[in-house]
Steps between C-alpha positions, in 0.01 A plus 500: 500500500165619671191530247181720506176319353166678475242302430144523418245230413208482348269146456268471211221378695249639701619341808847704500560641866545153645748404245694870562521419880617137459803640288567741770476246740763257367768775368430584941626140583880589409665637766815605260251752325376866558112461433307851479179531388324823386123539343621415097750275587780304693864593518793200558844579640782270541788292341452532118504095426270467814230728332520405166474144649221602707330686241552220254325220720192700624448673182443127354316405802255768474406390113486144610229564729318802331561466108557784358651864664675771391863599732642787453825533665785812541809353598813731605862494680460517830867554557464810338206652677554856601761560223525827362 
């Protein structure tokens, strides 16, 4: 099954557009994945386990080095994309 995730994050800190572009950086490393980003926020196609995964490790990454952020995240089946 192929999943959608939109994601958007925002770091409660005043430093927050390095921490933005190091998550976009490492969800970039897998070559399995779709990575598109727009202005508000970052969308990630590919296997579903692989993104949750994905999502999963960098999510906890990203509070490990920052503290605390908000994600918010819109996930949907890719397979059905297009559907009537």
């Amino acid at each position: 099954m192929k999943l959608v995730a939109e994601i958007s994050l925002y770091p409660l800190n005043e430093e927050y557009i390095e921490p933005i572009k190091d998550f976009i950086a490492r969800l970039n490393q897998y070559d399995a994945l779709e990575v598109n980003t727009g202005m508000t926020s970052t969308t990630v196609e590919g296997d579903y386990q692989l993104v949750m995964d994905v999502v999963s490790k960098e999510m906890k990454i990203s509070y490990e080095q920052m503290g605390q952020a908000i994600f918010v995240c819109k996930f949907i089946n890719g397979d059905r994309m297009g559907e009537k």
